[in-house]
GUPA-151622 format. One record per residue: residue in one letter; z, y, x of N, C-alpha, C, O, CB in turn. Coordinates in steps of 0.2 Angstrom, whole numbers, plus 5000, padded with zeros to 4 digits. Each point is the difference from the previous one (the first is absolute). Glycine has a CB too. Layout:
// GUPA-151622
{fido A,{Z,Y,X},{Z,Y,X},{Z,Y,X},{Z,Y,X},{Z,Y,X}};
...
//
This chain:
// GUPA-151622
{fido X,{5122,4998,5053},{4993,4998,5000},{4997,5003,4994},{5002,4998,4994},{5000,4991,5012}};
{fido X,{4993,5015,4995},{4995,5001,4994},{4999,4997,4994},{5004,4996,4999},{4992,5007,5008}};
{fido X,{4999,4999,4988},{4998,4998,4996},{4992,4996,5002},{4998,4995,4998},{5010,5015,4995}};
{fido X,{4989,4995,5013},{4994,4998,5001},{5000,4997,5006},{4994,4998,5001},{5002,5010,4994}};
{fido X,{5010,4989,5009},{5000,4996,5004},{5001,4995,4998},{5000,4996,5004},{5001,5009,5002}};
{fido X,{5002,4993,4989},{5003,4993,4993},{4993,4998,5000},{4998,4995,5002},{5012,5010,4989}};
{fido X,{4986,5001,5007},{4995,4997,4997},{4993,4997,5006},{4996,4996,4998},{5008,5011,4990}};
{fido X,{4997,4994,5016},{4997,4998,5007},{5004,4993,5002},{4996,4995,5000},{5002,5018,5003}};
{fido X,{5006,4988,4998},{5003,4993,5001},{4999,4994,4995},{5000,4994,5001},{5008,5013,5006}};
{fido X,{4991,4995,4988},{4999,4994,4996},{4992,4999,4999},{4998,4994,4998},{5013,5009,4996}};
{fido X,{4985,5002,5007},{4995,4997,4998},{4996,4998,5008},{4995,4997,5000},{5003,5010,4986}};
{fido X,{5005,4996,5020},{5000,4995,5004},{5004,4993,5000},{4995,4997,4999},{5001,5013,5006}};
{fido X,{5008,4987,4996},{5003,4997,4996},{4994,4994,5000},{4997,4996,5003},{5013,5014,4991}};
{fido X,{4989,4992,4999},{4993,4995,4995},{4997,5000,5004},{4999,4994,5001},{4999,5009,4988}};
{fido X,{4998,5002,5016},{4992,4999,5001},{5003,4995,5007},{4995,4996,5001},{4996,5018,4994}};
{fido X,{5015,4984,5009},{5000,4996,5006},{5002,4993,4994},{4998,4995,5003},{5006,5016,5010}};
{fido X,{4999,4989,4981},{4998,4992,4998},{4995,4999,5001},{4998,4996,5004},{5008,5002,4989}};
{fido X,{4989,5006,5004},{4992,4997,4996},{4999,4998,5008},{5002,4994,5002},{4991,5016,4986}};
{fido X,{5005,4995,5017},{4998,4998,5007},{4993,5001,5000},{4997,4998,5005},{5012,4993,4996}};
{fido X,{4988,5013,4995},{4993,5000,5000},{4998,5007,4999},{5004,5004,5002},{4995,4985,4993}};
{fido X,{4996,5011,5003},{5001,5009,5003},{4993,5000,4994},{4995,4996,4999},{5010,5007,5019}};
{fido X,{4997,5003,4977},{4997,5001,4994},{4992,5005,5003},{4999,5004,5004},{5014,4994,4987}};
{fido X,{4984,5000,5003},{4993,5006,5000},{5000,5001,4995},{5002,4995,4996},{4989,5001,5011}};
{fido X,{5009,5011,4990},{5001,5002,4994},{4992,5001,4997},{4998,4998,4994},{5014,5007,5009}};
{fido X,{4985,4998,5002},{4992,5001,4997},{4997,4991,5001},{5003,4995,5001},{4993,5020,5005}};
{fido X,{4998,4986,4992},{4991,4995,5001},{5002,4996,5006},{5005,5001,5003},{4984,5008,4994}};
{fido X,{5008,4987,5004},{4999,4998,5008},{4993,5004,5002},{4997,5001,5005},{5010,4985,4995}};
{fido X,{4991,5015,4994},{4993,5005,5004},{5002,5008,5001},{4995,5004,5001},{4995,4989,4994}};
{fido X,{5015,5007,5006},{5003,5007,5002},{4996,5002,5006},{5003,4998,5005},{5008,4999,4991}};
{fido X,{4984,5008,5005},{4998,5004,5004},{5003,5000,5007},{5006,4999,5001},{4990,5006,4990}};
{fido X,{4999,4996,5014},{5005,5000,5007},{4996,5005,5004},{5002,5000,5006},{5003,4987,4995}};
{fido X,{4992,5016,4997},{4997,5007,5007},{5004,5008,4996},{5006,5001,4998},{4976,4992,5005}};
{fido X,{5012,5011,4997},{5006,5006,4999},{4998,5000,4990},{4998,4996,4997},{5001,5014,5018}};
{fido X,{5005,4997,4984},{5001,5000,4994},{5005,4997,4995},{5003,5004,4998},{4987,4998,5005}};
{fido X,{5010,4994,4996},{5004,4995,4997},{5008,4998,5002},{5006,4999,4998},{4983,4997,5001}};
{fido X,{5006,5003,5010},{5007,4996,5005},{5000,4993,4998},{4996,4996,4997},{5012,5013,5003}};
{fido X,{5000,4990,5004},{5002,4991,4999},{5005,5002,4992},{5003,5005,4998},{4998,4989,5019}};
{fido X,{4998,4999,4982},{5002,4998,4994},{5008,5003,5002},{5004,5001,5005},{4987,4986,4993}};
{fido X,{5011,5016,4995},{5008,5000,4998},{5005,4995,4999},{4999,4996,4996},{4998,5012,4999}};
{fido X,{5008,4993,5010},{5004,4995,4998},{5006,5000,4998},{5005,5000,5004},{4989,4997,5001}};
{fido X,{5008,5002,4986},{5007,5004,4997},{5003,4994,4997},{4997,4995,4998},{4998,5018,4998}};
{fido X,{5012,4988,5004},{5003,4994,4998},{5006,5006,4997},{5005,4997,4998},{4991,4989,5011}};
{fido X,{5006,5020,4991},{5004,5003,4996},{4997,5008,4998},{4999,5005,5004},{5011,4987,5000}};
{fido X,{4990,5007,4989},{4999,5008,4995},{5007,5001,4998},{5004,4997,4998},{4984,5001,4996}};
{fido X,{5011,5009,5009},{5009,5003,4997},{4995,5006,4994},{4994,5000,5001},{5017,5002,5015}};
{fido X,{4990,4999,4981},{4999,5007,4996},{5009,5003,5000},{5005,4996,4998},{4982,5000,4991}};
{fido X,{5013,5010,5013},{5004,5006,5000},{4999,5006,4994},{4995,5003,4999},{5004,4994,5013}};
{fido X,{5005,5003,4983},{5001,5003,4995},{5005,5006,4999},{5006,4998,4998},{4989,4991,4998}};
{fido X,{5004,5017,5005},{5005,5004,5001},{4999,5009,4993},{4995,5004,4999},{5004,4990,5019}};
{fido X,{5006,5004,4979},{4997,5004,4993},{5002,5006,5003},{5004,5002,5005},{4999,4991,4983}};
{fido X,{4991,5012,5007},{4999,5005,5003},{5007,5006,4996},{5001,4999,4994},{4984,4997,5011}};
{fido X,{5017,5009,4998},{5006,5004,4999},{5006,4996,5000},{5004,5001,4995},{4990,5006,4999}};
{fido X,{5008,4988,5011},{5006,4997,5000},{5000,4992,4999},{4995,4997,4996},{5010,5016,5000}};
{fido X,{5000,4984,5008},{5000,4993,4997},{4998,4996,5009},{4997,5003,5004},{4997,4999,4978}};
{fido X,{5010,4992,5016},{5000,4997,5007},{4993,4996,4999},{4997,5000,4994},{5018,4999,5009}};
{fido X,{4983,4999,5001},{4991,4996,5003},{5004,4994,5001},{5005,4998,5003},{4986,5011,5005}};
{fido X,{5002,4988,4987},{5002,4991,5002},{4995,4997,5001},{4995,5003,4998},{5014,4995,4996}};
{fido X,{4992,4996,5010},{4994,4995,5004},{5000,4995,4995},{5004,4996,4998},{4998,5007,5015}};
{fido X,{4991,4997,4987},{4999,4991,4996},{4993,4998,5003},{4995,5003,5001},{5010,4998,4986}};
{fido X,{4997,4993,5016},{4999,4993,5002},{4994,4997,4999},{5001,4999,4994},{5009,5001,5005}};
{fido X,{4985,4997,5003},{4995,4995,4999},{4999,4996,5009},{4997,5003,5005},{4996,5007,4983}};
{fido X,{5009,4984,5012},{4999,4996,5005},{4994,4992,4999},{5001,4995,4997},{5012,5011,5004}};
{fido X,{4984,4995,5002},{4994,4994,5002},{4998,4997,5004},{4998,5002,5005},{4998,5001,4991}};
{fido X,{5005,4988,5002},{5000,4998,5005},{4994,4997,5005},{4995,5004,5000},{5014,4996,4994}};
{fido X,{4990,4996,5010},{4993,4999,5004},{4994,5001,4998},{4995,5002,5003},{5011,4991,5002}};
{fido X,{4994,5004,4987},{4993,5001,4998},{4999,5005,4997},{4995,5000,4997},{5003,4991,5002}};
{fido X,{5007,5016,5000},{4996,5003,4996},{5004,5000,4992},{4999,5005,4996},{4989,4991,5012}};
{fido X,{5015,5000,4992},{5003,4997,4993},{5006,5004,4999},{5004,4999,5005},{4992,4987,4995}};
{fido X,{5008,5019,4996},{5006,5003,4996},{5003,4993,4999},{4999,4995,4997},{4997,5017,4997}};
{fido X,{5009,4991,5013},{5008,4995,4998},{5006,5003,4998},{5004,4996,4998},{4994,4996,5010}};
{fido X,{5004,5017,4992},{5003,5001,4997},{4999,5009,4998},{4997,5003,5005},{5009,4984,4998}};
{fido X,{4996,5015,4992},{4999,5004,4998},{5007,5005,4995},{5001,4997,4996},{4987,4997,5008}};
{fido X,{5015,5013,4997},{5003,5002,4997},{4998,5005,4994},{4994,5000,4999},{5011,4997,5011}};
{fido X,{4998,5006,4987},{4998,5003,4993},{5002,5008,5001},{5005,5003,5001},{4997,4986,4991}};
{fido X,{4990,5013,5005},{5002,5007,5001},{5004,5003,4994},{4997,5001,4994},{4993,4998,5012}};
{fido X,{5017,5004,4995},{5003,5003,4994},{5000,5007,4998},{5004,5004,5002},{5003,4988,5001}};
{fido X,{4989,5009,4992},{4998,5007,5000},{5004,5005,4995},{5006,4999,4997},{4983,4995,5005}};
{fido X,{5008,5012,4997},{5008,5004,4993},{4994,5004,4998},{4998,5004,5004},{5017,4999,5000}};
{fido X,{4982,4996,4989},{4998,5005,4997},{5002,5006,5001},{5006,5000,5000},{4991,4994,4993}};
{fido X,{4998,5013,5008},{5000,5006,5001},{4999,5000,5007},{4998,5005,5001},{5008,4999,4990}};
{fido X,{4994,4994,5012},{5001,5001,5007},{4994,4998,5005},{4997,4994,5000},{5016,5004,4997}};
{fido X,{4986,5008,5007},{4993,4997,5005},{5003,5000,5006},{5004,5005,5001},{4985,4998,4994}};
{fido X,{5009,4991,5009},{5001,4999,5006},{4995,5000,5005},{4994,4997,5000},{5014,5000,4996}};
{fido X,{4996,5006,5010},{4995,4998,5006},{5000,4997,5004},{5005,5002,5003},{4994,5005,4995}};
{fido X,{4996,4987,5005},{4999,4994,5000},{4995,4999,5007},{4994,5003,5002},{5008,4995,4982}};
{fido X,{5002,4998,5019},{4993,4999,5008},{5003,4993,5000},{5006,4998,5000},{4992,5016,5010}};
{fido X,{4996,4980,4992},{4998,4996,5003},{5000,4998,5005},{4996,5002,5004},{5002,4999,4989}};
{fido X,{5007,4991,5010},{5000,4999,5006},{4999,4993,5002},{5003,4995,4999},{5003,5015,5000}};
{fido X,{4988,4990,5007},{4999,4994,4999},{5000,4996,5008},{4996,5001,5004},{4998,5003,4985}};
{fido X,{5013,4990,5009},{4999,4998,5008},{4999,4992,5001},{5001,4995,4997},{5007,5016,5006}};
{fido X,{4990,4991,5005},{4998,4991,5000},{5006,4997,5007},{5000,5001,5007},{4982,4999,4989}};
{fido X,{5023,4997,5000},{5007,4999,5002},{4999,4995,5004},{5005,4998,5003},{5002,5006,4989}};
{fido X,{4986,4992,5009},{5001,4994,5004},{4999,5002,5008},{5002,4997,5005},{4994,4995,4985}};
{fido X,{5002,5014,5011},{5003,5004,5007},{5006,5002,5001},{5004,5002,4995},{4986,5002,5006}};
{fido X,{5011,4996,5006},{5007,5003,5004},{4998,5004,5003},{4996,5000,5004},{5009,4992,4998}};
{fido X,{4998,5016,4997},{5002,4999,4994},{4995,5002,4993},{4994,4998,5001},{5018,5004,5006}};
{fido X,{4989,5000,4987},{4998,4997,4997},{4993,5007,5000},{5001,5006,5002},{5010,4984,4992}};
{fido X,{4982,5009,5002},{4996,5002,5003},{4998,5005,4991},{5000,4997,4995},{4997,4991,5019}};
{fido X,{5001,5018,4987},{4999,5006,4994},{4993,4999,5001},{4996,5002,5005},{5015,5007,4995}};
{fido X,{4988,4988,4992},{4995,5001,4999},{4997,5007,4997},{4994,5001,5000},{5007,4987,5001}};
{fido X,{5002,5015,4996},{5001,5006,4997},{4998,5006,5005},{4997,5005,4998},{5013,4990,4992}};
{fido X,{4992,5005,5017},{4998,5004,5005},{4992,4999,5002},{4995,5003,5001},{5018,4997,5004}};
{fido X,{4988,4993,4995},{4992,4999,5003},{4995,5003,4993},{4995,5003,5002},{5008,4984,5007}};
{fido X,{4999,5012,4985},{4994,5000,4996},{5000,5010,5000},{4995,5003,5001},{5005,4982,4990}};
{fido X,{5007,5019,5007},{5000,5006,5001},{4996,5002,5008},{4995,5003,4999},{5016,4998,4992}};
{fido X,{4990,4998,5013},{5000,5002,5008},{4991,4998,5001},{4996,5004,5002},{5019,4994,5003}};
{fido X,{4984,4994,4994},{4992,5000,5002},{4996,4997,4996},{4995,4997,5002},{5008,5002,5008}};
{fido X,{4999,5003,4986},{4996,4993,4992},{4999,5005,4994},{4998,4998,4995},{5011,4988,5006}};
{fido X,{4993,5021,5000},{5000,5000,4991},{4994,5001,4996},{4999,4998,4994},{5010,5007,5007}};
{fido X,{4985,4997,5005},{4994,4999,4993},{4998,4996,5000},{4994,5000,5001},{5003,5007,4997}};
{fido X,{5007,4985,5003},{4998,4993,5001},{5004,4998,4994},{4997,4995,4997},{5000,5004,5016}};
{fido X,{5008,5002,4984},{5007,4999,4994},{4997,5004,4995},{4997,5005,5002},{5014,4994,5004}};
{fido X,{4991,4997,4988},{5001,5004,4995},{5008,4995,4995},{5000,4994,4998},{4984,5012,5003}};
{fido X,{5020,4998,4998},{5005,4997,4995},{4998,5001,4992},{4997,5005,4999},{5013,4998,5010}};
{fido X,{4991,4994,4986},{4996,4999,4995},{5010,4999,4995},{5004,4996,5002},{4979,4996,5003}};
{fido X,{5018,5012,4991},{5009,4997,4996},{4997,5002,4991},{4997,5005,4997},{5017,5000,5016}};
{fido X,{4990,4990,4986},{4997,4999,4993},{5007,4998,4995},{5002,4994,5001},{4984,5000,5003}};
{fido X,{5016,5010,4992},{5005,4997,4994},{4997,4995,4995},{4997,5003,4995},{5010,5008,5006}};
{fido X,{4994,4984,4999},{4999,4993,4995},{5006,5002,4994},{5005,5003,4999},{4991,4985,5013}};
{fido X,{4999,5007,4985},{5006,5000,4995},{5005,5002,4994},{4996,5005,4998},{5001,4995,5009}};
{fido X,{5007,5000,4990},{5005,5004,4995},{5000,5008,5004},{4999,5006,4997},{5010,4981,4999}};
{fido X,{4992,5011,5012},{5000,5009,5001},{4995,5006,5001},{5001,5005,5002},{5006,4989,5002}};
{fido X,{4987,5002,4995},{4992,5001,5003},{5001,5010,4996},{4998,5005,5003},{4994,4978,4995}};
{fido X,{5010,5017,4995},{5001,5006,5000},{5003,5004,5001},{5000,5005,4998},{4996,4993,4997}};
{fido X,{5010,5001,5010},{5006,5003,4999},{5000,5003,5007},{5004,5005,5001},{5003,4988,4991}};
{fido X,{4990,5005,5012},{4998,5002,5008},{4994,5001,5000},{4995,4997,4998},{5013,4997,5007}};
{fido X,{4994,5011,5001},{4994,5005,5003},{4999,5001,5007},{5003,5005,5002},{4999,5001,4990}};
{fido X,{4992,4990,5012},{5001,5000,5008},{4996,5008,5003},{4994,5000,4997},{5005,4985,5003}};
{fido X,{5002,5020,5002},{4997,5004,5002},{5001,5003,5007},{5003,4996,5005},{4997,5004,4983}};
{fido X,{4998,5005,5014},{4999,5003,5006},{4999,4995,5006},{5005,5001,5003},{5001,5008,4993}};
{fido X,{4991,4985,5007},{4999,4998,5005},{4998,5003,5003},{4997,5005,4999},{5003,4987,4997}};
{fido X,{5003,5005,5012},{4997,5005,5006},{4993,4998,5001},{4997,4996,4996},{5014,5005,5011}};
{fido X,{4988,5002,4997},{4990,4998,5005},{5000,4998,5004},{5005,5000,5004},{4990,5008,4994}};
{fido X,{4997,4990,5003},{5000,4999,5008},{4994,5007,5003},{4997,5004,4996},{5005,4977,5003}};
{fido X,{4998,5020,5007},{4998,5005,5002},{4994,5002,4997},{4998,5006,5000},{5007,4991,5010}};
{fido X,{4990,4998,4986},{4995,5002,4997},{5003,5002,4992},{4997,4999,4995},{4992,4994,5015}};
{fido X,{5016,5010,4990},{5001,5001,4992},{5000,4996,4996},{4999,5002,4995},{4996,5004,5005}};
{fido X,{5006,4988,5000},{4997,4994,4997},{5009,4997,4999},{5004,5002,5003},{4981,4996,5002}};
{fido X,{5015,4997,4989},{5009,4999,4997},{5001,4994,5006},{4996,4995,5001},{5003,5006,4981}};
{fido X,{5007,4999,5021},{5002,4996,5004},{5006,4997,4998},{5001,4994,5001},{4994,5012,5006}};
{fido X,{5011,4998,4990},{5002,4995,4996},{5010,4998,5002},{5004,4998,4996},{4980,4999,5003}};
{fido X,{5018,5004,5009},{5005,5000,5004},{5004,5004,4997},{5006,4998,4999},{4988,4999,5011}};
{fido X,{5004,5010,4987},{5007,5002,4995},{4997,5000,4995},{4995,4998,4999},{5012,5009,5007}};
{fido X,{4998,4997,4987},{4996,5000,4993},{5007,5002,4996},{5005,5000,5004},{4984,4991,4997}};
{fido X,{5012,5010,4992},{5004,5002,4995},{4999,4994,4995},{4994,4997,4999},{5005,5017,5004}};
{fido X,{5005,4985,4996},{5002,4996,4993},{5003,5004,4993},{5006,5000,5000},{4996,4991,5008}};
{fido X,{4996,5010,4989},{5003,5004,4994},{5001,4995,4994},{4996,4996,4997},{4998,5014,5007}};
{fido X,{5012,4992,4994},{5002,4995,4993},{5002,5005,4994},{5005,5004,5000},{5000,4984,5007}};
{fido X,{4989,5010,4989},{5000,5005,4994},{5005,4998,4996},{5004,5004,4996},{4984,4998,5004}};
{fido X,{5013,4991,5000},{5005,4997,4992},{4998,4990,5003},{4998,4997,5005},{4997,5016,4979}};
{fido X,{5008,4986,5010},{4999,4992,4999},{5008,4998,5003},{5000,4995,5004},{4983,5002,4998}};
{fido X,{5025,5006,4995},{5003,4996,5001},{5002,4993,4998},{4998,4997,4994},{5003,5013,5007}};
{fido X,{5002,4986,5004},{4999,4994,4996},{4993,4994,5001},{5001,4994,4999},{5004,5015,4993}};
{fido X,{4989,4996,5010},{4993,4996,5000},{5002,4996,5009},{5004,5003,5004},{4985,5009,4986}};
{fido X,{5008,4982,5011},{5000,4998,5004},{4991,4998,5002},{4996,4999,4995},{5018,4998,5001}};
{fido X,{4984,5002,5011},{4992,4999,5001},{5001,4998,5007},{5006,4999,5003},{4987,5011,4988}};
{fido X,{4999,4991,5012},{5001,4999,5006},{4995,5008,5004},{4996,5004,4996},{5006,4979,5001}};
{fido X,{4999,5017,5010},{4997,5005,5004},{4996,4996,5005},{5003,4996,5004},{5007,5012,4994}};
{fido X,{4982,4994,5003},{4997,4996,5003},{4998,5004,5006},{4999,5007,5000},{4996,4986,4990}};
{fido X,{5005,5005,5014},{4998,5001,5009},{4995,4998,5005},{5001,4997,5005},{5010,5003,4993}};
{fido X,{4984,5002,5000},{4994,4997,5003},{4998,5004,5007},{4997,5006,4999},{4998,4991,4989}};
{fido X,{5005,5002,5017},{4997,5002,5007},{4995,4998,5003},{5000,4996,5004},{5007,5004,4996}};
{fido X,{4985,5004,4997},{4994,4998,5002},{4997,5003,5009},{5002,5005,5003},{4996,4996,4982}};
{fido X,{5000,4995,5017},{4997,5000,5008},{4994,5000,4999},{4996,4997,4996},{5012,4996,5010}};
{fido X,{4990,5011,4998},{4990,5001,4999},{4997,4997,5007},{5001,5002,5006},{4999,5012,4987}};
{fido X,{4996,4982,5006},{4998,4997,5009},{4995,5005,5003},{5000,5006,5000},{5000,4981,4997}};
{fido X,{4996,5010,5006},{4997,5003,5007},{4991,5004,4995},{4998,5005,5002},{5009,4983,5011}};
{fido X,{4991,5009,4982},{4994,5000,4996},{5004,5005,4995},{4995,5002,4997},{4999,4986,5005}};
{fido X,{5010,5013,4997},{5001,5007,4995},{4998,5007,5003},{5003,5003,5005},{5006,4990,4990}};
{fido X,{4986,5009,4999},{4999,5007,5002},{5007,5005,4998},{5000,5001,4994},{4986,4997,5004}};
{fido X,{5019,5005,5005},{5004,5003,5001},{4998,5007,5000},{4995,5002,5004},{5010,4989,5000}};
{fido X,{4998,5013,4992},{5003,4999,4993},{4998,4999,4994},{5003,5000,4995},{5001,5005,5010}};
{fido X,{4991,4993,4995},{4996,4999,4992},{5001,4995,4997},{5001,5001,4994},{4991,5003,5009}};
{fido X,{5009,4989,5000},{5001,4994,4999},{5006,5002,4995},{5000,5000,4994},{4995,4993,5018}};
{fido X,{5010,5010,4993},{5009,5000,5000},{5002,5004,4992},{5005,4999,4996},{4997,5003,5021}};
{fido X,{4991,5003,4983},{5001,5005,4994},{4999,4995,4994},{5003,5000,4995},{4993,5011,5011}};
{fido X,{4997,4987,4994},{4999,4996,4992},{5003,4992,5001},{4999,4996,4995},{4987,5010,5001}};
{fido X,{5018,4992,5009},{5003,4994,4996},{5007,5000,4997},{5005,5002,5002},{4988,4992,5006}};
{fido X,{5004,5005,4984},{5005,4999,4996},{5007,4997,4999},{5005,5002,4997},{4985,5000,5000}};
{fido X,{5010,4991,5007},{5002,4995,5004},{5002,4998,4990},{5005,4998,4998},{5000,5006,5019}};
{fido X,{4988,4996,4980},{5001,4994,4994},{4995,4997,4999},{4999,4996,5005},{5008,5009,4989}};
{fido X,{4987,4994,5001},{4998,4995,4998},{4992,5003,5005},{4995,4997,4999},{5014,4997,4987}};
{fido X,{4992,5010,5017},{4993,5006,5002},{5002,4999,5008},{4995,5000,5003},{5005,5013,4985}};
{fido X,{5004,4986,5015},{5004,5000,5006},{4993,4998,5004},{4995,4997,4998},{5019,4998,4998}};
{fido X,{4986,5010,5011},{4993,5001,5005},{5001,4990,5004},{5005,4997,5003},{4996,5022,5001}};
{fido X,{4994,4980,4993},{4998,4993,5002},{4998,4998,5006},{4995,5003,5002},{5003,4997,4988}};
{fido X,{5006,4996,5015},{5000,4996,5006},{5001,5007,5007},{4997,4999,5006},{4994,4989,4987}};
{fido X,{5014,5018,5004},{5002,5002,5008},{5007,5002,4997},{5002,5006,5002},{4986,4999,5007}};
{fido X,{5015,4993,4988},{5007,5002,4998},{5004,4990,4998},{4997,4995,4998},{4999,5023,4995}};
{fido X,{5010,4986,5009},{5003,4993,5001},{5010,5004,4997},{5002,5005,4999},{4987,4987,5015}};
{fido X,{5014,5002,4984},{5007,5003,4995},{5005,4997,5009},{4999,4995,5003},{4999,5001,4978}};
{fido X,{5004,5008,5020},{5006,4998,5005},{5005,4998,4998},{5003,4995,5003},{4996,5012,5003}};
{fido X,{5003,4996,4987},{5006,4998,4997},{4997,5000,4993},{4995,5004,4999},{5014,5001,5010}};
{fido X,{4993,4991,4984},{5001,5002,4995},{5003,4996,4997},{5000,4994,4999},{4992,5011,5002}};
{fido X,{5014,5001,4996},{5005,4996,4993},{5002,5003,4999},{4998,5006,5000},{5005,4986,5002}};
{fido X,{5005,5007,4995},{5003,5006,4994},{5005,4999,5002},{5001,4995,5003},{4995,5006,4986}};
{fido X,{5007,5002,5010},{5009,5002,4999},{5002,5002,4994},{4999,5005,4998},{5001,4999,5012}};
{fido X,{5006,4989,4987},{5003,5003,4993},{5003,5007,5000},{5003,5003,5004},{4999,4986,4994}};
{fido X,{4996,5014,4995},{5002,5007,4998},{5005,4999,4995},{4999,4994,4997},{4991,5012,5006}};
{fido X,{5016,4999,4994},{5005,5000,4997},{5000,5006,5001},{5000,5003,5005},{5005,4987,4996}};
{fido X,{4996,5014,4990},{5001,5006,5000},{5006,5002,4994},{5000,4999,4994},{4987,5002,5012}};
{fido X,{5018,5003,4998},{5006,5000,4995},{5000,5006,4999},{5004,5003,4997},{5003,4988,5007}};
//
């Protein structure tokens, strides 16, 4: 049995205790075009595969009916080394279990935007760069590079925000100036997901 069917089974598993069935966005989550229906994610894998050699490892972020982080693994990093990194996001309370990462690449992307931020002791030691696009040019966010300049030793966190644009967002414009900080485009963008993932860099 896999690594990625371990992790399928377990975080279905969780979601048939809970018995409920999570909303990650608003409840005013938009429902005509643009937007779509609301996302529904109860596991974040990030895939970390260093570049010139070195095996790829999966870490973990599971949530439960509301929305709330119940558990989460640590990202283990090695100074000098950049890797290359794609995000996966699925909602395991379907049979079988249902990719939300197809739906937002395939019919959603200039409706997403991924926002990743190093917190922290590691804030200078890491470097997020090259994200993909979505068809209008614009940062989408499904792959990207991580680069670790230094900071053995430094321990922090890695933040993972997933912005949805509703039906009232002027696309692409909206999508381009929201900063998703204190400036963030007020009342048509919503967080599908946001949290961290501890970092560790040896």
């Amino acid at each position: 049995m896999t690594k990625k069917n371990l992790r399928l089974i377990r975080a279905v598993t969780f979601a048939a205790i809970l018995g409920v069935t999570l909303s990650a966005c608003d409840s005013n989550e938009p429902d005509g075009d643009g937007a779509g229906e609301e996302e529904v994610i109860t596991l974040v894998t990030l895939t970390l595969t260093p570049q010139g050699g070195g095996a790829a490892m999966d870490v973990d972020a599971v949530f439960d009916e509301a929305g709330v982080l119940q558990s989460v693994e640590t990202i283990m990093l090695t100074a000098g080394t950049t890797y290359d990194v794609s995000v996966d996001l699925l909602n395991t309370l379907e049979t079988p279990a249902e990719s939300i990462t197809e739906e937002i690449r395939d019919e959603e992307p200039h409706a997403h935007q991924f926002f990743y931020t190093a917190e922290g002791a590691v804030s200078d030691n890491i470097a997020i760069t090259n994200l993909d696009t979505d068809p209008n040019g614009d940062q989408l966010g499904l792959t990207f590079d991580i680069a670790v300049t230094g900071g053995a030793g430094e321990s922090g966190q890695f933040r993972l925000k997933l912005r949805h644009y509703e039906d009232d967002a002027d696309l692409p414009e909206d999508k381009r100036n929201d900063t998703a900080s204190a400036s963030e485009v007020p009342g048509i963008v919503e967080n599908d997901v946001n949290f961290t993932f501890p970092v560790s860099i040896s």
